[in-house]
Backbone bond lengths (Angstrom), bond angles and torsions (degrees), N, CA, C in turn:
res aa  C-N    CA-C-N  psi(-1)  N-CA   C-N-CA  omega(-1)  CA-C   N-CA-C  phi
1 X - - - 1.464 - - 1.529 110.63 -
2 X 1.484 113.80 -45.38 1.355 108.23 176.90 1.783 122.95 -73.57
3 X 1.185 111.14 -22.35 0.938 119.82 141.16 1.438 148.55 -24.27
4 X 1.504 118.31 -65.18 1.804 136.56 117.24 1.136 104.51 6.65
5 X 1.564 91.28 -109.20 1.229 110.02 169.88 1.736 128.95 12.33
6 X 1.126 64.80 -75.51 2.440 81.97 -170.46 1.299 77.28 -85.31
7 X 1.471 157.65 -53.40 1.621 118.90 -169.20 1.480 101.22 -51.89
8 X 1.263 137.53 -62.60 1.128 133.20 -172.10 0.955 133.57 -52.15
9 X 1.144 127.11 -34.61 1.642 137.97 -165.53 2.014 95.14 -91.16
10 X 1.160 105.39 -52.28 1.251 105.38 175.85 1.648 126.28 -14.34
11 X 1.028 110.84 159.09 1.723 90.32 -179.96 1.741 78.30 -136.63
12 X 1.596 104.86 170.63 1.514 118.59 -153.41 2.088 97.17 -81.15
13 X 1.540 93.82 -22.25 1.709 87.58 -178.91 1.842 106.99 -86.33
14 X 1.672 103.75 -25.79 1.581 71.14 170.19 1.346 115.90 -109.06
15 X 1.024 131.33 27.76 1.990 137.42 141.25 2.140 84.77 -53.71
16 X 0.832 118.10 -84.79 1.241 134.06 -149.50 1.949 93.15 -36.80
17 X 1.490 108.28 -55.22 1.722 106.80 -167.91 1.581 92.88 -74.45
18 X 1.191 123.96 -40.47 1.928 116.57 171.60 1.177 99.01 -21.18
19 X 1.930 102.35 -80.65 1.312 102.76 -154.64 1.506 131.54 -87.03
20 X 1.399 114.07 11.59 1.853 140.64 161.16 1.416 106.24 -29.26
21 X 1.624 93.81 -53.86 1.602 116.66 178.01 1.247 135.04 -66.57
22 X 1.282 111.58 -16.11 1.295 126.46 178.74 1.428 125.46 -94.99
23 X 1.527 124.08 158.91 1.160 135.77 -178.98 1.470 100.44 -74.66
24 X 1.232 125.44 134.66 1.922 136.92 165.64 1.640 107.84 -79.52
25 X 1.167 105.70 140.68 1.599 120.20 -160.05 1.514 96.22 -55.61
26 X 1.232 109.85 165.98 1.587 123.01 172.85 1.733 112.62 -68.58
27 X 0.904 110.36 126.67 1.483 120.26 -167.39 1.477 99.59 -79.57
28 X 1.796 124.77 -177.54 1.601 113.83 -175.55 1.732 85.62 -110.32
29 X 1.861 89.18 144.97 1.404 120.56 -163.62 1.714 102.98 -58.73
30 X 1.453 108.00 142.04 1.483 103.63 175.07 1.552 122.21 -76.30
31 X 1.274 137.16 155.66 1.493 113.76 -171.18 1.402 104.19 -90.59
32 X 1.311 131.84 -1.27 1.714 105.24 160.25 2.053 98.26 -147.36
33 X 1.413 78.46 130.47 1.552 84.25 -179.20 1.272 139.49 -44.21
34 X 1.270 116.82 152.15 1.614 121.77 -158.63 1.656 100.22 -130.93
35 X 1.209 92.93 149.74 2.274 94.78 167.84 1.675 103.23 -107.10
36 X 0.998 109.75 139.34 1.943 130.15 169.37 1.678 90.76 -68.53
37 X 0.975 109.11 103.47 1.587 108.39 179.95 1.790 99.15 -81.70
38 X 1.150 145.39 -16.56 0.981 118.65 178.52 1.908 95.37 -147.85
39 X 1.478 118.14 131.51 1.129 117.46 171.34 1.918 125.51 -150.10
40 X 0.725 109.28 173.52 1.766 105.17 176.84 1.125 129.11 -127.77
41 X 1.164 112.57 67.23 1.834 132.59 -148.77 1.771 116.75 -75.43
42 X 1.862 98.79 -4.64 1.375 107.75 174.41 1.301 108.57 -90.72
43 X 1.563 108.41 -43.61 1.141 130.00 179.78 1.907 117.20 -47.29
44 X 1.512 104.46 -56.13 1.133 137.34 167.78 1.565 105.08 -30.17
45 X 1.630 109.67 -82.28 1.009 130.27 -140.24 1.840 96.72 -85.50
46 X 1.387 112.76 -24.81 1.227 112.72 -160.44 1.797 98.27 -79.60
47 X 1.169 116.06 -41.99 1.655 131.01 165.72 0.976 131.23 -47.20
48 X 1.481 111.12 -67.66 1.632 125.50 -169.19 1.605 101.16 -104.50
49 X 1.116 130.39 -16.37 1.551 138.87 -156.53 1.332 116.24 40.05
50 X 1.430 133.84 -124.29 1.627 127.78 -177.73 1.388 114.67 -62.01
51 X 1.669 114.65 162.37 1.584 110.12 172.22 1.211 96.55 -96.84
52 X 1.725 129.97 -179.85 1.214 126.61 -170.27 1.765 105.39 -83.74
53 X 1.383 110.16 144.13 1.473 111.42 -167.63 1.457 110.97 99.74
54 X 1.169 118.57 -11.29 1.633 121.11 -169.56 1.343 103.68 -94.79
55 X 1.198 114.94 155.96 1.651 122.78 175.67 1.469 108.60 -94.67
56 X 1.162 131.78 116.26 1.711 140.04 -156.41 1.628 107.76 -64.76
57 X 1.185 106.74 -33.22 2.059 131.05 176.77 1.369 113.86 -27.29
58 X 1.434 96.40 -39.08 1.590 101.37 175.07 1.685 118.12 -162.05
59 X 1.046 105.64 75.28 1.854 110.40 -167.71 1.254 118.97 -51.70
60 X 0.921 134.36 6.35 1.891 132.36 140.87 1.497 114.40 -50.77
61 X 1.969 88.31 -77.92 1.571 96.07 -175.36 1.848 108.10 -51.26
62 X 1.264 116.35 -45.01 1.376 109.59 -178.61 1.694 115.44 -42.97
63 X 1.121 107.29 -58.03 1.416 122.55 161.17 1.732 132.70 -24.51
64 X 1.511 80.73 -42.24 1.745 83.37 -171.46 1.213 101.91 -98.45
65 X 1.360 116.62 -33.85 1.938 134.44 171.16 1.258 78.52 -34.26
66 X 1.332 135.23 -102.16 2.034 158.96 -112.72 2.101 82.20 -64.89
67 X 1.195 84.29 -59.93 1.911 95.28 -156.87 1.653 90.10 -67.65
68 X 0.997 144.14 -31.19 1.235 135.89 146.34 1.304 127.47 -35.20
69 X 1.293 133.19 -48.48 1.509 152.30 -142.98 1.989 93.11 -111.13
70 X 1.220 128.55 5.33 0.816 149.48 178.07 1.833 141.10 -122.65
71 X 1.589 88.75 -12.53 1.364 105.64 168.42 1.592 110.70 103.52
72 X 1.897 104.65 7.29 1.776 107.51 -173.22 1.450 106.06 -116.32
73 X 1.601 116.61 66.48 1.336 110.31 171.90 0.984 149.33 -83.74
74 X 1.604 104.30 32.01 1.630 117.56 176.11 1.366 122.59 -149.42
75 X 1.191 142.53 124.38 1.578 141.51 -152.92 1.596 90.58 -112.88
76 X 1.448 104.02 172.12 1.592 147.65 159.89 1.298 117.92 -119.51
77 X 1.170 120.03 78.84 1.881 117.76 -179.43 1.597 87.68 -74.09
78 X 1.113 110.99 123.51 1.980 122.88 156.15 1.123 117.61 -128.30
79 X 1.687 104.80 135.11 1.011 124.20 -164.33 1.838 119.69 -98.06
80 X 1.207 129.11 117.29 1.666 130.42 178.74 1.481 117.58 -83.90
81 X 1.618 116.52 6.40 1.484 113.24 -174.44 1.335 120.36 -161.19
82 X 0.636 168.11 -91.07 1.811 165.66 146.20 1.934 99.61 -132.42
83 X 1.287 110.33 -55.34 1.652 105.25 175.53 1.906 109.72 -56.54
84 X 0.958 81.35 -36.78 1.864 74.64 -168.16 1.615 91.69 -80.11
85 X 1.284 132.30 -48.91 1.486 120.03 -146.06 1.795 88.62 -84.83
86 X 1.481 132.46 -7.30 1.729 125.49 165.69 1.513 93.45 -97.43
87 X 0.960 133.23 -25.78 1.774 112.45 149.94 1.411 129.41 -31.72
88 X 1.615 83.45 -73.30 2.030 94.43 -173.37 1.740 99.82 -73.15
89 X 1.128 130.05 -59.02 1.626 103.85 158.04 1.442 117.92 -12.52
90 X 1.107 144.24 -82.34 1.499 148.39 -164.83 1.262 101.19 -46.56
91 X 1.352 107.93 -60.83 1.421 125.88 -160.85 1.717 105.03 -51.56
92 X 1.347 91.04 -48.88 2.069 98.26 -174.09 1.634 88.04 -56.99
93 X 1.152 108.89 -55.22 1.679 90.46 -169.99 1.186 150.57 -61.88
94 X 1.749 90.47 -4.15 1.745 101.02 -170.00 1.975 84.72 -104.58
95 X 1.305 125.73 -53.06 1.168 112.82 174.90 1.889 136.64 -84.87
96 X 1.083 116.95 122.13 1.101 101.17 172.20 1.808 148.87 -57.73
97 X 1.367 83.55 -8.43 1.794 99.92 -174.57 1.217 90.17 -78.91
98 X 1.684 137.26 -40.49 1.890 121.86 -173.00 1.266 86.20 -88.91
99 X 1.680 67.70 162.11 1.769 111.20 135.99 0.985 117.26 -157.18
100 X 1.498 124.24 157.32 1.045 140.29 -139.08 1.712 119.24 -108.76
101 X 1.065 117.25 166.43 1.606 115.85 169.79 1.307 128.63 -150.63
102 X 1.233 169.25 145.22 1.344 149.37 -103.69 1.145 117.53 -174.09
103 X 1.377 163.49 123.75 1.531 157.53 -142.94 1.760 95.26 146.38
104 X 1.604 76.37 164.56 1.848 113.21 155.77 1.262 118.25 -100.37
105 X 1.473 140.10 108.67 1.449 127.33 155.84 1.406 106.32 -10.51
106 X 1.539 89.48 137.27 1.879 91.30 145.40 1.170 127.60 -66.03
107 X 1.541 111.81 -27.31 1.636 105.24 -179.79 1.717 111.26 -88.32
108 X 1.631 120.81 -6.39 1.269 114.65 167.93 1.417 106.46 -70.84
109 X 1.300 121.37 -62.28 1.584 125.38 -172.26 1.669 111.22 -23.83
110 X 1.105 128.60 -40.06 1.760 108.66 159.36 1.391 114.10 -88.56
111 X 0.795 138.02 44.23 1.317 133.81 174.67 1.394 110.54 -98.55
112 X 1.609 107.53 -46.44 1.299 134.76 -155.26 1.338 117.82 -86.54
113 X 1.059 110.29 137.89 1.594 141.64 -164.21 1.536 107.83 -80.28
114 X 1.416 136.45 -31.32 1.338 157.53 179.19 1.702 100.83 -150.09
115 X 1.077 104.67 88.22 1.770 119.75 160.74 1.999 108.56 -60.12
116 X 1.082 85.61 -52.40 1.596 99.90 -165.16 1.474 92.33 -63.17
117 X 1.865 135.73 -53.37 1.021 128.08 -164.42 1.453 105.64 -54.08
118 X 1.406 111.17 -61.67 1.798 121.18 -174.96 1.438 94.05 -50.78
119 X 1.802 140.41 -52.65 0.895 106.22 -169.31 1.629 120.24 -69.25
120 X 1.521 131.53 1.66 1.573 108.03 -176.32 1.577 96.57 -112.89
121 X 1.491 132.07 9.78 1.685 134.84 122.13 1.283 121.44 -31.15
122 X 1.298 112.72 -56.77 1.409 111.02 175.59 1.623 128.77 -89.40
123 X 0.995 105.59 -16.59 1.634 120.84 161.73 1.678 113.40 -64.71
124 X 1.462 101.94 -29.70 1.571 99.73 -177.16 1.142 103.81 -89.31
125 X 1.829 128.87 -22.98 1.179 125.20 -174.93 1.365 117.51 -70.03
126 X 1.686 89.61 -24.13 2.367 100.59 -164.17 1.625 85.62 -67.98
127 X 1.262 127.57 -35.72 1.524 121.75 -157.74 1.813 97.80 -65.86
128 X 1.108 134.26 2.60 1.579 112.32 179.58 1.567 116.94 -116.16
129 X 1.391 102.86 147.40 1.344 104.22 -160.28 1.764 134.45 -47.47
130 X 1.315 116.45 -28.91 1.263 107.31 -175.11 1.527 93.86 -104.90
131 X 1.334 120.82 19.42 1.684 110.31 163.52 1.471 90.05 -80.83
132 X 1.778 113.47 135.31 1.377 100.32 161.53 1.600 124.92 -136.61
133 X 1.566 88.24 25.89 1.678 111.21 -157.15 1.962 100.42 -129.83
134 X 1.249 120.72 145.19 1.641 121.81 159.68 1.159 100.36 -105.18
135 X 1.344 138.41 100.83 1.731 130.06 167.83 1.303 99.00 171.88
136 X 1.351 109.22 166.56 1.656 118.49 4.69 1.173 130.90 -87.49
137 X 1.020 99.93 116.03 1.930 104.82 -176.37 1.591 98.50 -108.02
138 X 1.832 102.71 179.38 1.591 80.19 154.75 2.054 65.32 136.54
139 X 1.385 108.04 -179.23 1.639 122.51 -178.79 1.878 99.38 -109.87
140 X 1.555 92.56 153.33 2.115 92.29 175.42 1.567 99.45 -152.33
141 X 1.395 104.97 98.90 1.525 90.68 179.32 1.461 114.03 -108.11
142 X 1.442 112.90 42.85 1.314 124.95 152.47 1.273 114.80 -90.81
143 X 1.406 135.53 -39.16 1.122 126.57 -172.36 1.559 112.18 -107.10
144 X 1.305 126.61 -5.99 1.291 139.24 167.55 1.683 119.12 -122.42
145 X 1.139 95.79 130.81 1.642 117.58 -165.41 1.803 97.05 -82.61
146 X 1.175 110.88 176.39 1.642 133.66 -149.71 1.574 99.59 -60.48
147 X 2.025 95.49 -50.50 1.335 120.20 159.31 1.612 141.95 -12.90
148 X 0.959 81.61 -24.51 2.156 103.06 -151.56 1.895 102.61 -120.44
149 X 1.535 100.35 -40.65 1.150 98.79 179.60 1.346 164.40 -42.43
150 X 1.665 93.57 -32.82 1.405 104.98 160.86 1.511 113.38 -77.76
151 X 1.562 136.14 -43.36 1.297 125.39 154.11 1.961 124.23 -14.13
152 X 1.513 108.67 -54.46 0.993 130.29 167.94 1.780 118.24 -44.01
153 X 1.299 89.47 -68.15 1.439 101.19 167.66 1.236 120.96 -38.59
154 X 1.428 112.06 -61.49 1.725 122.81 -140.21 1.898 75.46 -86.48
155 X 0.994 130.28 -37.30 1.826 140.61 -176.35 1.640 96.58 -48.99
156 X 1.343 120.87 -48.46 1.663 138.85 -160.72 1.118 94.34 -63.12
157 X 1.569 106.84 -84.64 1.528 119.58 178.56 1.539 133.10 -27.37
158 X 1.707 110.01 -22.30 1.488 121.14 -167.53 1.086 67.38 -85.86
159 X 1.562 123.78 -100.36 1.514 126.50 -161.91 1.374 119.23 -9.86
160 X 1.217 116.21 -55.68 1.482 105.28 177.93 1.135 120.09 -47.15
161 X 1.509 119.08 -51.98 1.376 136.91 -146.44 2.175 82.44 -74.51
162 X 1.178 127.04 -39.30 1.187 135.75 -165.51 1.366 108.89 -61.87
163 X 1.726 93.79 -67.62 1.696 91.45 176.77 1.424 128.08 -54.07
164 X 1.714 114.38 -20.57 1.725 102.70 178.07 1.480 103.49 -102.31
165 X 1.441 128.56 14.32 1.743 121.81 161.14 1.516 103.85 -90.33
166 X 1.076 108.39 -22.42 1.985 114.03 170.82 1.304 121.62 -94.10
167 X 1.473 124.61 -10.11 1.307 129.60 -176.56 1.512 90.71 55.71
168 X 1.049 135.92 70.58 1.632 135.14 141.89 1.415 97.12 -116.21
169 X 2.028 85.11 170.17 1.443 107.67 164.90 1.393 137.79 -59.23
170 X 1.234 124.90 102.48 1.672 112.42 159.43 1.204 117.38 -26.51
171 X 1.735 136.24 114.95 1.243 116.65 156.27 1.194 103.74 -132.21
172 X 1.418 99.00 122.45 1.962 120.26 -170.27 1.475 115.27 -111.84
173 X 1.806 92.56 136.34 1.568 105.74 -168.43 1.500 89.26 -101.91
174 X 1.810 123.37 123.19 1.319 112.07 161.26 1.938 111.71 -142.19
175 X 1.145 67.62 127.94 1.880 82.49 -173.63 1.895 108.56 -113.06
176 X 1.118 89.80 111.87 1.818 90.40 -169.33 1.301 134.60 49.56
177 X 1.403 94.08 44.12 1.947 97.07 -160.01 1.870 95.92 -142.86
178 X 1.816 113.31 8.47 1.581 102.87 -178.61 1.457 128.37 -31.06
179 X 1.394 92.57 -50.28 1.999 92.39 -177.01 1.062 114.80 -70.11
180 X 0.963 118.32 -39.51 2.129 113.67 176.64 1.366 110.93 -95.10
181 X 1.300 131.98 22.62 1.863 139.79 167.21 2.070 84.28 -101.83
182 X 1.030 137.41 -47.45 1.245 159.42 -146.44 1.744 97.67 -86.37
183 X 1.744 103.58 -66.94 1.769 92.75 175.71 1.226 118.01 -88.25
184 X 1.719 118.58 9.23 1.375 98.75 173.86 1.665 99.37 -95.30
185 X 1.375 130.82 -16.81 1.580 139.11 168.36 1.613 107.42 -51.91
186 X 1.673 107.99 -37.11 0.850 104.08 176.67 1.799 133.50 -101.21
187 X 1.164 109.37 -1.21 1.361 122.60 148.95 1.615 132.84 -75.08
188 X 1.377 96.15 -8.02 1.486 83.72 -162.90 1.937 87.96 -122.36
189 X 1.313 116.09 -4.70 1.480 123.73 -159.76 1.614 117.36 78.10
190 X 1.550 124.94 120.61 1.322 106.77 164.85 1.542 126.82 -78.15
191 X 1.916 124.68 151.36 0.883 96.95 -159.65 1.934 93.51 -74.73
192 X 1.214 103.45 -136.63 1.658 129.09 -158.71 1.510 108.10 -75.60
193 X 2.213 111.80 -33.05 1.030 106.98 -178.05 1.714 105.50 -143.47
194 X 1.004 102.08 95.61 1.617 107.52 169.96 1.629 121.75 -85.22
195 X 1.446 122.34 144.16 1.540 137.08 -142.73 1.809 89.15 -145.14
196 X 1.115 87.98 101.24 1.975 93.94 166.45 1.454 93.06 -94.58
197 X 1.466 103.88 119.47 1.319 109.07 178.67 1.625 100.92 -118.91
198 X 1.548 90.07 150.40 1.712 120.94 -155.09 1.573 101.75 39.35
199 X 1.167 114.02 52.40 1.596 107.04 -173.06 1.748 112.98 -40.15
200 X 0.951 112.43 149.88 1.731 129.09 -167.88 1.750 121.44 -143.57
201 X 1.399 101.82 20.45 1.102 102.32 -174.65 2.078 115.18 -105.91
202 X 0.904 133.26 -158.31 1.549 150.06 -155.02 1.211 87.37 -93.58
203 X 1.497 112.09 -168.48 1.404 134.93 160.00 1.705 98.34 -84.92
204 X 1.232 116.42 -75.26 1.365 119.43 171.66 1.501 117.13 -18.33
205 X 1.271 115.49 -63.79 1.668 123.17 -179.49 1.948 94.88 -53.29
206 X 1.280 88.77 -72.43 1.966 96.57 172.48 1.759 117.03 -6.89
207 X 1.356 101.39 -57.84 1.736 115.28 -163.19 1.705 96.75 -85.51
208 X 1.356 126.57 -40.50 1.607 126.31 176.76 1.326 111.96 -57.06
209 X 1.932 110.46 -37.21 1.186 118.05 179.95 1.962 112.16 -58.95
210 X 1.431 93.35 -41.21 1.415 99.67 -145.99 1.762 89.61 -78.42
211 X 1.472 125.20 -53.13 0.996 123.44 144.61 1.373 141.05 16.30
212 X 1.580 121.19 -64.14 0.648 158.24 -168.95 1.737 109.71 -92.56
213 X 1.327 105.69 -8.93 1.253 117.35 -177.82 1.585 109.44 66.91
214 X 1.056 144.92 21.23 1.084 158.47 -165.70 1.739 117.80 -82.76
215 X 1.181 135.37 141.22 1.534 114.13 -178.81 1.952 107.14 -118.57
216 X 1.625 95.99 134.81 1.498 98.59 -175.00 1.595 108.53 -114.03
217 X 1.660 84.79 129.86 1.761 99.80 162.20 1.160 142.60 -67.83
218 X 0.733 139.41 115.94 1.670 123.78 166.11 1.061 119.90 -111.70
219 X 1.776 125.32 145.57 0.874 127.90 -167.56 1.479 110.26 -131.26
220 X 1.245 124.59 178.28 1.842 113.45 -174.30 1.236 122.12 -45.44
221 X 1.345 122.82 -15.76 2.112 119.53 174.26 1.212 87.86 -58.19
222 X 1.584 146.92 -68.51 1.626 129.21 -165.79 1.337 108.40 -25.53
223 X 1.217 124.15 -49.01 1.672 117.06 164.62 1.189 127.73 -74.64
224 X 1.104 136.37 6.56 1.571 121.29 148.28 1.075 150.43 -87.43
225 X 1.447 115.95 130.84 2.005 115.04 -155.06 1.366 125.34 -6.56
226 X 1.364 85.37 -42.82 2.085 107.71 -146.10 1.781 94.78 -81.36
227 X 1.554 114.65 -18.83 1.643 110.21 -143.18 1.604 91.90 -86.08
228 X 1.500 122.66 61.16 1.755 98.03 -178.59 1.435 114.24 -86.56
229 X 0.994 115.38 1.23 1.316 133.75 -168.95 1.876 103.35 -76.63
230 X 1.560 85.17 -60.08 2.204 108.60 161.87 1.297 104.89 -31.96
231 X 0.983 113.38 -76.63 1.922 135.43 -159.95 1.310 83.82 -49.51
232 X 1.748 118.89 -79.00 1.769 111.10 -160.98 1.259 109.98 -56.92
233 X 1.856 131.57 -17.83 1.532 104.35 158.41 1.663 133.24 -68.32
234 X 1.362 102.77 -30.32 1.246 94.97 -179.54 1.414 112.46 -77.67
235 X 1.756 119.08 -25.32 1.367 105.84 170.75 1.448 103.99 -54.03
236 X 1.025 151.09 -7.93 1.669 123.25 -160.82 1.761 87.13 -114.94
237 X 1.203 121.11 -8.78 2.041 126.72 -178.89 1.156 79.46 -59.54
238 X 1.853 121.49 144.82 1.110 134.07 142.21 1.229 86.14 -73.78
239 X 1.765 101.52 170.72 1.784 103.03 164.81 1.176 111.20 -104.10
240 X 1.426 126.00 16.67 1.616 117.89 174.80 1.814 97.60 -92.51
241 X 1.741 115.20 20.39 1.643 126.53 171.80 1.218 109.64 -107.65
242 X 1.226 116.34 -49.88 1.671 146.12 -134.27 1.544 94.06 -87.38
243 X 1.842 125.00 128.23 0.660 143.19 157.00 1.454 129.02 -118.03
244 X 1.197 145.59 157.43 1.634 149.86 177.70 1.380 115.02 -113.76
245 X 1.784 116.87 157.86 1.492 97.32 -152.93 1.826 81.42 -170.59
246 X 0.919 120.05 133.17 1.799 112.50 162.18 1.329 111.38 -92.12
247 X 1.514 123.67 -46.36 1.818 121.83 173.65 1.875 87.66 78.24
248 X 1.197 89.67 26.64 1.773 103.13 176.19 1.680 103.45 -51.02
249 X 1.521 132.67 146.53 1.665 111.96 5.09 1.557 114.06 -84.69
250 X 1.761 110.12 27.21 1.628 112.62 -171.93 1.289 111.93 -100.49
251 X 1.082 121.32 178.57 1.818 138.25 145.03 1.602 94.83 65.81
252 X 1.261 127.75 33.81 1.644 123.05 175.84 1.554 114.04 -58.65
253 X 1.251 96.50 153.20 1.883 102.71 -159.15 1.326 83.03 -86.92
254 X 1.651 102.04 162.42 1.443 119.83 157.56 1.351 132.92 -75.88
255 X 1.488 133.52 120.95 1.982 98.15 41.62 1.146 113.21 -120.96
256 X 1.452 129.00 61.20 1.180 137.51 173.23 1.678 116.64 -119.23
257 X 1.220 97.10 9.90 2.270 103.07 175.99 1.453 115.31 -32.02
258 X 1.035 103.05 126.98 1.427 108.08 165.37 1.689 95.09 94.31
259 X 1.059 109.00 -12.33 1.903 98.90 -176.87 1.776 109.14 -87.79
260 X 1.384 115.64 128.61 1.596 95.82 158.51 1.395 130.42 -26.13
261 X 1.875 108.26 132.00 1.075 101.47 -159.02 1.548 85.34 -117.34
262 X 1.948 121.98 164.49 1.107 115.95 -175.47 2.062 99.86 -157.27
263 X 0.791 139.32 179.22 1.539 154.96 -147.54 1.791 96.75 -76.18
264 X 1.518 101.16 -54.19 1.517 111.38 179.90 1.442 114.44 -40.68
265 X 1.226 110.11 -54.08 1.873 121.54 179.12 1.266 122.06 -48.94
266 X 1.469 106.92 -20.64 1.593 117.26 173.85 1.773 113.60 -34.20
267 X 1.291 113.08 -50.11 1.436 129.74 -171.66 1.831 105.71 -49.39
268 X 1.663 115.31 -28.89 1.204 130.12 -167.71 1.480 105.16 -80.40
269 X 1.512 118.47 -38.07 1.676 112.53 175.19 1.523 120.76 -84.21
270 X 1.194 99.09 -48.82 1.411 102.86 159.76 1.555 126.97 -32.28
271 X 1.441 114.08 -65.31 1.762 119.65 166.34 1.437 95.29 -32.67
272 X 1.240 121.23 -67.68 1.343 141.90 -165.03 1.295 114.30 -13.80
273 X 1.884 100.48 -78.52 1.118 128.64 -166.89 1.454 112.99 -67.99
274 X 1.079 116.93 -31.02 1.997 146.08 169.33 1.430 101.24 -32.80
275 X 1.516 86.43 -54.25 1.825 110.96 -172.77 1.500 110.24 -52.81
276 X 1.796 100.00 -48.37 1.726 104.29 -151.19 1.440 105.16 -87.61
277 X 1.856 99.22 -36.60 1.832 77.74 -168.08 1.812 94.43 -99.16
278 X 1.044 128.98 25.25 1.760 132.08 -177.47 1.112 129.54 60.68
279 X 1.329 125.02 6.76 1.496 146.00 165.12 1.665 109.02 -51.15
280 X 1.455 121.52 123.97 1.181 121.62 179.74 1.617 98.98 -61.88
281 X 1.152 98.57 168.25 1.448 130.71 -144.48 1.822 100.94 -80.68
282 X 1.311 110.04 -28.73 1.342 132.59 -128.16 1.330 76.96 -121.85
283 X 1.212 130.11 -69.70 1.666 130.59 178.96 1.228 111.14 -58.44
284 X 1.281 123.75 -18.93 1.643 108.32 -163.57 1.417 95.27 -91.30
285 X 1.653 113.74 -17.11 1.634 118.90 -175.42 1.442 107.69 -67.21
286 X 1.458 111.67 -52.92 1.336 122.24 -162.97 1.801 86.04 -71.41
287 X 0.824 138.45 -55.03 1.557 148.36 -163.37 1.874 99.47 -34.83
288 X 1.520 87.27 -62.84 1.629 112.95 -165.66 1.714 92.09 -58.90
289 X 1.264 147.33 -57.87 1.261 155.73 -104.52 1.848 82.30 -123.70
290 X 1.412 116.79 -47.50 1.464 100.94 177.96 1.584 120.69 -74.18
291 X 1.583 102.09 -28.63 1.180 100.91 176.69 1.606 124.29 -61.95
292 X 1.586 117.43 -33.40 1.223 138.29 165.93 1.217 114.39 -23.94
293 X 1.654 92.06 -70.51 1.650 118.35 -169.24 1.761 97.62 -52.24
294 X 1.371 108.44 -67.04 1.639 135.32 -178.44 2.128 99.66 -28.94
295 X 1.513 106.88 -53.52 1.541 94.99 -173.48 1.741 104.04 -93.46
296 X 1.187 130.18 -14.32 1.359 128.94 -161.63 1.934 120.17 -119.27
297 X 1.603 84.02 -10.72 1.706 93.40 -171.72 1.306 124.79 87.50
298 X 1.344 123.20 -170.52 1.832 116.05 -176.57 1.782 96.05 -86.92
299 X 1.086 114.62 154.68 1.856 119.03 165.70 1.052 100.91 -61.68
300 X 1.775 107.10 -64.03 1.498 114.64 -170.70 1.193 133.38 -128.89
């Protein structure tokens, strides 16, 4: 009865902030498995805790169970700070479905009081085995002013220099910053495997990227109304580039916006992208899943 009740009484805007909070139903499973190339599973788990279907006991394993049970049996825990990136370190090691990746935000790098200290934290972190990623690094001059920038910079440049003394992946965060993410890759050399993560760029940027031999992510903005700009980059991604990524608990694909986003949902961009650039469904899986392996190594 009370139940009733609150359906009824409810009004349609606060159904809407209820369910903001909530996990979006399990999407239908892809037919050959895919890895979340980039996710935030502390972040995730520490907020929203389990996805629905998960056993609450331990919200990792719940986590990887759901996105498992869905066709996503392999994560990217990445790290934006020294606590999170010796998190996802641990984490890769106790589970086999991650692995891990290691950096300072670009937008932490001015924050910090000892740049240089955090950076040889994270230099010690790239050295262990199931780390197999430096990021997110990379320049953002949306969220950091003129001010901050060279911090940013001089932050980029370590990373680089990190990921090719470890033979890991580049994985670069760039938010309005293409031309100078581009000449600082090219001042300093990129290493072997660079990762545009949640890529956000043109078609044009798309083809320099791809060019460049470079591999691009996408993450749920490819599904939003406004992103046509998104779509015509990934139409021009071969998929022997093209990777998928939630950047969970953010940027959840449609039609679930604005809802916590988590590893499981993966199945939702993917369809997506199937759709946009016309690649069977089935190839773009196997495509996505070698490429995985190709920038990050085997899980197991």
């Amino acid at each position: 009865m009370l139940a009733a009740m609150t359906e009824q009484t409810e009004t349609r805007k606060q159904r809407a902030a209820r369910r903001a909070g909530e996990f979006p139903p399990a999407p239908e499973p892809l037919p050959v498995p895919v890895p979340d190339s980039h996710t935030h599973l502390d972040i995730t788990v520490g907020e929203y805790g389990s996805p629905p279907g998960g056993d609450g006991g331990d919200p990792v394993a719940a986590a990887i169970a759901v996105a498992t049970g869905v066709g996503v049996d392999r994560l990217v825990q990445v790290g934006v700070d020294v606590e999170s990136s010796r998190w996802g370190a641990d984490v890769a090691d106790r589970y086999p479905a991650v692995l891990a990746t290691v950096a300072l935000h670009p937008n932490e790098a001015p924050r910090l009081d000892d740049l240089d200290e955090a950076l040889r934290a994270i230099e010690a972190l790239a050295g262990r085995d199931r780390v197999r990623g430096v990021g997110e690094t990379g320049m953002d001059f949306f969220r950091t002013g003129a001010d901050g920038r060279a911090a940013q910079e001089a932050s980029f440049r370590a990373h680089i220099a990190i990921a090719k003394r470890y033979g890991k992946a580049l994985v670069i965060h760039d938010r309005d910053a293409h031309a100078d993410v581009l000449r600082i890759l090219d001042d300093e050399g990129a290493p072997d495997t660079v990762v545009m993560h949640c890529f956000s760029g043109d078609a044009d940027f798309a083809r320099e990227c791809v060019r460049r031999g470079h591999l691009l992510s996408f993450a749920g903005t490819v599904t939003f109304g406004s992103a046509v700009a998104l779509r015509e980059a990934a139409a021009v991604t071969p998929p022997a580039q093209l990777l998928v990524e939630t950047d969970a608990p953010y940027l959840t694909p449609m039609p679930h916006r604005g809802r916590p986003n988590a590893s499981y949902l993966i199945p939702l961009t993917v369809r997506f992208l199937a759709d946009t650039t016309g690649v069977d469904l089935d190839e773009l899986c196997a495509a996505i899943s070698t490429n995985g392996e190709r920038a990050f190594g085997p899980w197991c």
